[in-house]
C-alpha positions in Angstrom: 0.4 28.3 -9.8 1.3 30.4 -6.4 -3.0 30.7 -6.2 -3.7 27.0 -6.7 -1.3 25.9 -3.7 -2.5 28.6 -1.6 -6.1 27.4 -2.3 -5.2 23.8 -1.7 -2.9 24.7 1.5 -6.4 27.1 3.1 -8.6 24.2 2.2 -6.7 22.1 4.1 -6.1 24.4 6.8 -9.8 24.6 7.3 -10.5 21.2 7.2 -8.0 20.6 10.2 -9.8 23.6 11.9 -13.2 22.0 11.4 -12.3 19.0 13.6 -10.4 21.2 16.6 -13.6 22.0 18.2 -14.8 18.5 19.1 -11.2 17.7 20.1 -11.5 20.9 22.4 -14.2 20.2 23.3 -13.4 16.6 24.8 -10.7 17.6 26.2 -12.2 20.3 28.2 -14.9 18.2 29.6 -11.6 15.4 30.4 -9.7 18.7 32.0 -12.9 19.8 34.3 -13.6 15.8 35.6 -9.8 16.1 36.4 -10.1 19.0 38.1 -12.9 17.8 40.1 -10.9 14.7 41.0 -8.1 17.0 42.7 -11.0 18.9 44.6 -12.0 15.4 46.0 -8.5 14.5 46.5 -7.3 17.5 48.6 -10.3 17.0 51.1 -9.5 13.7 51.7 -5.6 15.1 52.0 -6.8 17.6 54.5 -8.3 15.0 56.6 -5.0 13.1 56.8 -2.0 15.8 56.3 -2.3 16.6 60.0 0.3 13.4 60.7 1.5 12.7 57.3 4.5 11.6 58.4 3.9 7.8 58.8 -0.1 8.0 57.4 0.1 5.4 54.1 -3.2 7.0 53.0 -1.8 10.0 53.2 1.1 9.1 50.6 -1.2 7.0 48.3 -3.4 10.1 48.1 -0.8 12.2 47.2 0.6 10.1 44.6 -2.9 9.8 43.2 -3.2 13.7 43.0 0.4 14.2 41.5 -1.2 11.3 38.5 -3.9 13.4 38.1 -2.7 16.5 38.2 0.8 15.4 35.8 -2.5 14.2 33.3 -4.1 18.0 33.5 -1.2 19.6 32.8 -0.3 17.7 29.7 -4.2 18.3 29.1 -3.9 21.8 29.3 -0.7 21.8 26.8 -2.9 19.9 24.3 -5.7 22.2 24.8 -3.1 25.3 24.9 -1.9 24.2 21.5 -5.4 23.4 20.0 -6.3 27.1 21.2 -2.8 28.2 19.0 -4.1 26.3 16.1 -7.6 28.2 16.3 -5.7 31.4 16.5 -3.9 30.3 13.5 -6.5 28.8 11.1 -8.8 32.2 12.1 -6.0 34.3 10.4 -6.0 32.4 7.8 -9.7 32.8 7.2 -9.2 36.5 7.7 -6.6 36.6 5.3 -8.4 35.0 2.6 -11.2 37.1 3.5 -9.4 40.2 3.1 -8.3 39.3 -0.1 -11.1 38.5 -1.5 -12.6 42.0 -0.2 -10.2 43.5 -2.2 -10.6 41.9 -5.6 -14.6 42.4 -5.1 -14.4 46.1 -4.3 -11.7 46.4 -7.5 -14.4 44.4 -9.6 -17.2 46.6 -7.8 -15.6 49.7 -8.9 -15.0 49.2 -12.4 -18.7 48.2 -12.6 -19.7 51.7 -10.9 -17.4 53.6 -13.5 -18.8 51.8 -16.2 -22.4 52.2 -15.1 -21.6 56.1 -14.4 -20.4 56.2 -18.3 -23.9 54.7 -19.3 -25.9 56.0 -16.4 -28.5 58.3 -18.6 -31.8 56.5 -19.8 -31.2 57.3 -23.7 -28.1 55.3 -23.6 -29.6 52.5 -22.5 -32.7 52.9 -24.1 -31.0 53.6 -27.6 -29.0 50.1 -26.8 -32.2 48.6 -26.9 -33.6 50.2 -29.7 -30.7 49.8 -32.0 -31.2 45.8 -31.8 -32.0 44.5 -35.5 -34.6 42.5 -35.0 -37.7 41.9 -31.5 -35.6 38.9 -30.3 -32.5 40.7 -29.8 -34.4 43.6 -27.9 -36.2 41.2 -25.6 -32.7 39.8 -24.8 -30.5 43.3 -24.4 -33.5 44.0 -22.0 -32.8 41.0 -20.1 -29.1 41.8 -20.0 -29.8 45.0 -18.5 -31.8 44.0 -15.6 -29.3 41.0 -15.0 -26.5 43.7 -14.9 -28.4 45.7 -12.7 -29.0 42.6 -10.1 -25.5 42.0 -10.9 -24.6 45.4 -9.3 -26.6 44.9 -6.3 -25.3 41.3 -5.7 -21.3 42.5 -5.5 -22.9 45.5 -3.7 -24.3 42.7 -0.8 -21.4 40.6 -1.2 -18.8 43.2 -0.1 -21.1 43.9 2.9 -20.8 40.3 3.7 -17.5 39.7 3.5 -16.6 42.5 5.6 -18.8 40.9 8.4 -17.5 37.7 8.5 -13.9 39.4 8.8 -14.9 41.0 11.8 -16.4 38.0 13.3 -13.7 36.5 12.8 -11.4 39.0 14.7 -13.8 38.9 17.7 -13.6 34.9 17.2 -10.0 35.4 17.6 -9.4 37.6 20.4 -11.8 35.4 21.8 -9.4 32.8 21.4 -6.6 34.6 22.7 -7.9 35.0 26.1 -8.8 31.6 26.3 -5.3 30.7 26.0 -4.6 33.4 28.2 -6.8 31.3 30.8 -5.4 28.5 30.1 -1.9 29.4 30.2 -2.7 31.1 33.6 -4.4 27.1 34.6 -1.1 25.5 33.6 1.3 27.7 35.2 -0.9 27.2 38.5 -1.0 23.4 38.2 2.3 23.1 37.6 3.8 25.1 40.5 1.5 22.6 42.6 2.4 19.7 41.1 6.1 20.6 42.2 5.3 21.0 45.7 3.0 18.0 45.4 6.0 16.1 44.5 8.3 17.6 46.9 5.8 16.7 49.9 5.6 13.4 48.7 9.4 13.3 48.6 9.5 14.5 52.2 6.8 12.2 53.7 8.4 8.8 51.9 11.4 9.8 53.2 9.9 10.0 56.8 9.2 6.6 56.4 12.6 5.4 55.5 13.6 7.5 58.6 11.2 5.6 60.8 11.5 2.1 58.6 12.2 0.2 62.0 9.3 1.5 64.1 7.3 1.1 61.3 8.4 -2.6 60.8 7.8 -3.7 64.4 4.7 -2.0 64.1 3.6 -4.0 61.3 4.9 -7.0 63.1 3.1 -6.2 66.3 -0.3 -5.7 64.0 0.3 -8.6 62.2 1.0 -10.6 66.0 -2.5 -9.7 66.6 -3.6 -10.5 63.5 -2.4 -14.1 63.8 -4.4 -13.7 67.7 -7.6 -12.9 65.8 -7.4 -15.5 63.1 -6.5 -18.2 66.3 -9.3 -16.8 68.1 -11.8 -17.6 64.9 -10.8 -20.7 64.0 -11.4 -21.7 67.7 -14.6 -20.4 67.9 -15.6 -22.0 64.6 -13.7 -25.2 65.4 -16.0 -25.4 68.6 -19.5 -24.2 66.4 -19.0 -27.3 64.0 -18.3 -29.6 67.0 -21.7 -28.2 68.8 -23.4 -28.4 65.4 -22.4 -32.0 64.9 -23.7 -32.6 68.2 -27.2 -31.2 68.3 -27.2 -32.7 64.7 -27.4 -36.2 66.1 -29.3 -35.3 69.1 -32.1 -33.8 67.0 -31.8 -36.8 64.6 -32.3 -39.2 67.6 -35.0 -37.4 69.0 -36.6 -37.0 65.2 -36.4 -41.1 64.6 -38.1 -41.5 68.5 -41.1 -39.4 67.4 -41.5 -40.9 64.3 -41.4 -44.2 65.7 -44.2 -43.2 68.1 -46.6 -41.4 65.1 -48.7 -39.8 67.7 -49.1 -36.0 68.4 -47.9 -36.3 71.6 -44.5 -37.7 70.2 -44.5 -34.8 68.1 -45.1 -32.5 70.6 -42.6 -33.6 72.7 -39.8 -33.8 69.3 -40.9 -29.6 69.5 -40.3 -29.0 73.2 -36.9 -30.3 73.0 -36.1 -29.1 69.7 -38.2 -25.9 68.8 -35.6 -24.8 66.1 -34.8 -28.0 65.0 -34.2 -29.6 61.6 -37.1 -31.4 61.5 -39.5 -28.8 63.2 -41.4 -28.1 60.4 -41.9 -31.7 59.2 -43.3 -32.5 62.8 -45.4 -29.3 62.7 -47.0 -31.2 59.4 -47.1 -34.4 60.8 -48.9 -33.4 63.8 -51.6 -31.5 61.0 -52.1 -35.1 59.3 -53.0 -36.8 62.7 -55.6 -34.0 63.7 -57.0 -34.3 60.1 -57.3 -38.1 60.0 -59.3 -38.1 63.9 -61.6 -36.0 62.5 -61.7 -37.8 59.4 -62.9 -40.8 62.0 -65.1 -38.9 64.2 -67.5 -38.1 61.2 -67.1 -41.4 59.6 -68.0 -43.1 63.5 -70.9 -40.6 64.4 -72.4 -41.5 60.6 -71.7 -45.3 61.1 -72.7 -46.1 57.5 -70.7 -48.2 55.0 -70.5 -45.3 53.1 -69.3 -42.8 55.6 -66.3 -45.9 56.5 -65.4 -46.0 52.8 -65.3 -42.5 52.5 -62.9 -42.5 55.2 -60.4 -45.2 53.4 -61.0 -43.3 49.9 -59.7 -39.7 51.6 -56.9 -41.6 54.2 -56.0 -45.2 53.2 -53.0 -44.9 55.7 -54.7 -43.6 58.3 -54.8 -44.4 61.8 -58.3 -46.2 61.6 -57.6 -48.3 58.7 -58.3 -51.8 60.3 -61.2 -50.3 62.3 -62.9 -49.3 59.2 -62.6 -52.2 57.2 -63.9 -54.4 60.3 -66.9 -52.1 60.1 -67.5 -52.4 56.3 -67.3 -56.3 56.6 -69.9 -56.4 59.1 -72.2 -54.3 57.0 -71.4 -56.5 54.2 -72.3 -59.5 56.2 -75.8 -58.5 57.5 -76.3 -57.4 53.9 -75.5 -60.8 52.3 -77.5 -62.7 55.2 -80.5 -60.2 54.2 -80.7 -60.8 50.9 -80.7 -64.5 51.4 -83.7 -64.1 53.6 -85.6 -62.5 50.4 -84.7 -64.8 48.6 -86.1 -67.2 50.8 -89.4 -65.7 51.2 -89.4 -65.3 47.4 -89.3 -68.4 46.7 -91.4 -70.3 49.0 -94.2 -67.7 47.6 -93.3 -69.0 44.2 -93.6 -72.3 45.4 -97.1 -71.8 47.0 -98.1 -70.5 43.7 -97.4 -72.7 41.5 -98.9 -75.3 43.7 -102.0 -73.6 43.3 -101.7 -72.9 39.8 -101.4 -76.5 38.8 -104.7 -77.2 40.6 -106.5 -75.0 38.5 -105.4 -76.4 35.1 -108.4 -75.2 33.1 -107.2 -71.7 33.4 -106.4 -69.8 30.3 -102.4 -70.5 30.0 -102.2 -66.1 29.7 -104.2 -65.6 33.2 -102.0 -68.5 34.3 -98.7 -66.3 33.3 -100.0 -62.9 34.6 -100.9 -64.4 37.9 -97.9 -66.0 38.0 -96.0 -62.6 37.7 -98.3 -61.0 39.8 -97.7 -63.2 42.5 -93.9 -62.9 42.5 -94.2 -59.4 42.3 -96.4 -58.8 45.7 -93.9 -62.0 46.8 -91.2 -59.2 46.8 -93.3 -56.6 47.9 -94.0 -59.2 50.6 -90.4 -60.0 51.5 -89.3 -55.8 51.4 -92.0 -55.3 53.8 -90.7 -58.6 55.9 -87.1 -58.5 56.1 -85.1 -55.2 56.9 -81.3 -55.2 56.9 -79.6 -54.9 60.2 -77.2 -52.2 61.4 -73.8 -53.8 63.0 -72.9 -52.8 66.5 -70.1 -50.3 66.5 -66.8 -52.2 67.7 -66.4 -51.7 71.3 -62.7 -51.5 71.1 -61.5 -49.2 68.1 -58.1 -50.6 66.8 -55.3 -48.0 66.1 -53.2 -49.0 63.8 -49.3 -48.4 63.3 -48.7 -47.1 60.2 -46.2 -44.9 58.8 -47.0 -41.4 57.6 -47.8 -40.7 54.0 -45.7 -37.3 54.1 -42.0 -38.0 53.2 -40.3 -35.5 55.3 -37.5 -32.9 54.4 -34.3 -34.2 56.2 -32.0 -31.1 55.1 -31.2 -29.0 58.2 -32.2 -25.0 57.7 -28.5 -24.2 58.8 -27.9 -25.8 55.2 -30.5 -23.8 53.4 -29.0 -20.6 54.7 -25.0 -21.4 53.7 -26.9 -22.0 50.0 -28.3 -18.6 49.9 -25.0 -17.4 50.5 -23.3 -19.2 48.7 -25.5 -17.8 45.7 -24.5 -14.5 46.3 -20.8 -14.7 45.8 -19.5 -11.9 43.8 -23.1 -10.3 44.8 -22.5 -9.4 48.8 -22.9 -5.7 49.7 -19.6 -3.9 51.1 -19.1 -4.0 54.7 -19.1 0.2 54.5 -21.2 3.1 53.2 -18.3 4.4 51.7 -14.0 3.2 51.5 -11.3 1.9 49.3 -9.4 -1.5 49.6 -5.7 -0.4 51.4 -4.3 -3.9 51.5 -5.8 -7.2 49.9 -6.1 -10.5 50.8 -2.8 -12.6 50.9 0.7 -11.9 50.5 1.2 -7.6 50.1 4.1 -5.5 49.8 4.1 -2.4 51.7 2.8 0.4 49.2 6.1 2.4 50.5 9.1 0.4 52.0 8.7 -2.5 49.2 11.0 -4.8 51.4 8.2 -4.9 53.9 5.9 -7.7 53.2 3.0 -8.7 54.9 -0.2 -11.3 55.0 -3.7 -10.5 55.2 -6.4 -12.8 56.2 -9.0 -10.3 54.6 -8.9 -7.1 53.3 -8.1 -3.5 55.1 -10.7 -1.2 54.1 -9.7 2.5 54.7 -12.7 5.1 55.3 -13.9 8.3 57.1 -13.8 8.8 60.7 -17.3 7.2 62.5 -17.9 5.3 59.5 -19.6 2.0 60.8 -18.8 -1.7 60.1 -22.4 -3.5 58.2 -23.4 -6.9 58.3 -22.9 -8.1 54.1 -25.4 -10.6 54.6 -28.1 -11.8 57.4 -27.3 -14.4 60.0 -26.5 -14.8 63.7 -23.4 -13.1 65.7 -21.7 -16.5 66.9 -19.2 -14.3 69.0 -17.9 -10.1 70.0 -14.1 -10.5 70.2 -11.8 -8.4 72.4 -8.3 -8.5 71.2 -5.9 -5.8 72.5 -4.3 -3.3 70.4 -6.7 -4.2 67.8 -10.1 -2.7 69.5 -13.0 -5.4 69.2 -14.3 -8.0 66.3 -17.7 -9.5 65.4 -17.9 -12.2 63.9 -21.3 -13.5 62.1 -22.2 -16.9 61.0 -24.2 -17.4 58.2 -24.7 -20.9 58.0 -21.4 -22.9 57.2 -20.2 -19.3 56.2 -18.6 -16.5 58.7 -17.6 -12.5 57.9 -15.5 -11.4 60.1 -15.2 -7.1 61.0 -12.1 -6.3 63.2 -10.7 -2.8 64.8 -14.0 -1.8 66.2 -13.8 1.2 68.6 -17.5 0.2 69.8 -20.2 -3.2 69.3 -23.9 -2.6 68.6 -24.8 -6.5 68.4 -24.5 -9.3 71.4 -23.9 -12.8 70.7 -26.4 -14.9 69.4 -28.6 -11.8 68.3 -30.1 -12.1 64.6 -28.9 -9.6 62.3 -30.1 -8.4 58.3 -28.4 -7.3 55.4 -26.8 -4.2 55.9 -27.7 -3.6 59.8 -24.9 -1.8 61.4 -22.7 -4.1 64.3 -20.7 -0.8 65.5 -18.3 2.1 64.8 -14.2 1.4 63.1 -11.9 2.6 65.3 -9.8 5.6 64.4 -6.1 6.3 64.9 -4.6 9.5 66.5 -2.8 9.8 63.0 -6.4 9.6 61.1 -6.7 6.3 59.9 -10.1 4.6 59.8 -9.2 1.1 58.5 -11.4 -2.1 59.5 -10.2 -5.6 58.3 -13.0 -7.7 56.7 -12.8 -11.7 56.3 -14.9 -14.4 54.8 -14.8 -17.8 55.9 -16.0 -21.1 55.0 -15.9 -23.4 57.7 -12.5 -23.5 58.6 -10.8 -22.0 55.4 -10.4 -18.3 54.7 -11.8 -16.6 51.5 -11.1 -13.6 49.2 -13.6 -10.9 50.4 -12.8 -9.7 46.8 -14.9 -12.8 45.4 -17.5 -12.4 47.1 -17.8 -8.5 47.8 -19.6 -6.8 44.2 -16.7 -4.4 43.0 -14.2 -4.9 45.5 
């Protein structure tokens, strides 16, 4: 019974021991991504630790590290304890091992003295020989060559066994230097993560010390703040009154030009308005005009009907309309007043001939009918010959005519076209940085530290490295470079109806009114003396400020 549990308890044993590696395993590969996190961590720590005393960044990275490193070091328990289990389950193994060694080399001996007893060939030749009958002997021989191989098997197994044991005891020492390691790891991280803890005690406590500077600072920031937004929504305020302006100027102009159809009225729409909204469909409408002259000059040098048809087939609201159609009639009419002169000729000839034909009454009735077609048909002849149809004079005065143009003409403005792209790429825009994490979001924030301190962002703070530069998140046209003091300079961009907006610039690569793409720099954040390289980014639509978070990707 005592053999039974132990076999079911080792079973067990091992069947826990099969699944630690994978667990290990995982959790080793968790323990070196954390590990690589705290490497990132203190770098970004050394950058700010100089003035930690009122840097926020500073703080939020240290609690970050003290997370990560509180998760290793319960990581590195876990994997202590799997490494215990190892150590554990390996004895085992060697314990059964070892006892199975014993009872094979007990069995192994017996079989030795036996074989020694009946070692000589006349024993085991007279064991065969004494069988009573050819059956039994072939058998008895069989037995002896099995209990030979027999031999030789517990001979190989003992060998075996006593390998695995010592794998199994280098496996384990193996193991206990591993734990060794780790223990060494978890000591380490653990005497950091209370000096982690006590800095970050020291430096939140600095802030409570300084909670009043620190407030009218935050007031003073967000005083500017409330400048900037001001400052925006008058310049916007102003760009939609413009806009509404040119609007109907270029409208009015648009109607005056259509209402003289001529490419001088279209030419003069363009000088006045080259970026208008309707510069394109005067471009085009100038196009049609060309087209249809020359359309007329080839129909008026051929001065055919079918060269004047041809013209009304290809433009039947062209500018020569009436002209051609005075031209066709005229052919018509000399044609109709042609063929009534054949006719004529045709039949007085007829006449004459039949005259004559009734004179000569004795003629064969069959000559009479030949003749008779004969003489109509040299009567045509005759009256070809004769009469030739007349060619009009050209009209002396060519008639223009007033017609409206066949094109219906877009009437969206482009500044419309490019809010739509814009608009289409909410949630898709690029972030306004190469690299940076989001320090305070848009709207109503509590301060990350002194939680009575509440504040309201137009945008979103972006925190990042020192000469990090501010990128346009979409193309348009800078509408104004804003200098607001204590808060460095601000570009804002128009795309559209749409603005971004990228304040606490040190320096300004872009002017006013210059185009800029996707991605093109507009000039360098401005760093503190304590570090801090934090831009605030807005959105706006007309008049009303956005979430850069809805329309940033991963923000």
């Amino acid at each position: 019974m005592k053999f039974v549990l132990s076999t079911i308890f080792l079973t067990l044993s091992l069947s826990m021991f099969a699944q630690v590696p994978y667990n290990k395993a995982n959790l080793q590969k968790q323990n070196a991504q954390l590990k690589k996190e705290i490497i990132n961590l203190n770098k970004q720590l050394e950058v700010n630790k100089r003035n930690s005393k009122l840097n926020v960044g500073y703080v939020q990275n240290l609690t970050k590290k003290i997370q990560v490193q509180t998760k290793l070091v319960g990581n590195l328990t876990k994997e202590k304890r799997f490494i215990e289990d190892e150590i554990y389950l390996t004895q085992l193994e060697i314990n059964k091992l070892s006892r199975e060694l014993v009872e094979l080399k007990k069995d192994y001996k017996q079989v030795l003295v036996r074989a020694y007893k009946n070692k000589s060939v006349e024993n085991k030749l007279l064991f065969v020989l004494s069988s009573k009958s050819l059956g039994e002997a072939y058998r008895r021989i069989k037995y002896l060559e099995k209990y030979s191989q027999f031999q030789l098997g517990q001979a190989n197994e003992i060998i075996g066994k006593q390998t695995d044991i010592q794998s199994k005891k280098a496996k384990k020492e193996k193991a206990k230097d591993e734990k060794e390691k780790v223990l060494s790891q978890q000591v380490l991280f653990s005497q950091n993560l209370e000096k982690e803890r006590l800095a970050k005690e020291k430096a939140v406590e600095e802030f409570h010390k300084n909670e009043g500077v620190i407030a009218a600072e935050i007031n003073e920031k967000a005083s500017q703040q409330r400048q900037i937004d001001a400052k925006i929504k008058e310049i916007i305020e102003e760009e939609i009154r413009q806009a509404k302006i040119r609007a109907e100027k270029d409208l009015k102009d648009w109607n005056e030009a259509k209402r003289g159809n001529s490419i001088a009225s279209y030419n003069e729409y363009l000088r006045t308005n080259p970026k208008g909204d309707y510069a394109k469909s005067a471009r085009t409408a100038i196009l049609r005009i060309e087209n249809d002259a020359k359309a007329w000059n080839i129909a008026r040098s051929a001065h055919t009907k079918q060269a004047y048809q041809s013209y009304l087939t290809h433009h039947p609201q062209g500018s020569f309309v009436s002209t051609a159609k005075t031209e066709i009639s005229k052919f018509e009419q000399l044609e109709r007043e042609a063929e009534a002169e054949r006719q004529r000729i045709i039949a007085q000839r007829k006449a004459e001939e039949e005259a004559r034909l009734n004179a000569q009454k004795e003629a064969n009735a069959q000559k009479i009918a030949e003749a008779k077609a004969e003489a109509e048909r040299k009567a045509k002849i005759e009256a070809e010959q004769k009469v030739v149809t007349k060619v009009p004079e050209k009209e002396r005065v060519v008639k223009v005519d007033a017609v409206k143009p066949a094109e219906t003409f877009s009437e969206r403005p482009d500044s419309e076209g490019i809010s739509g792209e814009f608009s289409s790429n909410k949630g898709r825009l690029p972030w306004p940085v190469d690299r940076g994490t989001v320090v305070s979001r848009f709207g109503s924030n509590s301060h990350p530290i002194l939680s009575n301190i509440t504040t309201v962002n137009s945008g979103v703070d972006i925190s990042t490295y020192r000469g990090a530069h501010a990128r346009a998140v979409y193309e348009g046209v800078v509408q104004a470079v804003m200098s607001v003091s204590g808060t460095g300079k601000a570009v804002l961009v128009k795309h559209g109806s749409y603005y971004s907006v990228y304040t606490n610039l040190s320096s300004v690569s872009v002017s006013k009114g210059d185009d800029v793409k996707r991605g093109q720099s507009l000039g360098i954040i401005y760093t503190t003396a304590e570090g801090e390289t934090v831009m605030n980014f807005q959105v706006w639509s007309g008049t009303t400020k956005q979430n850069p978070a809805s329309w940033v990707a991963g923000m």
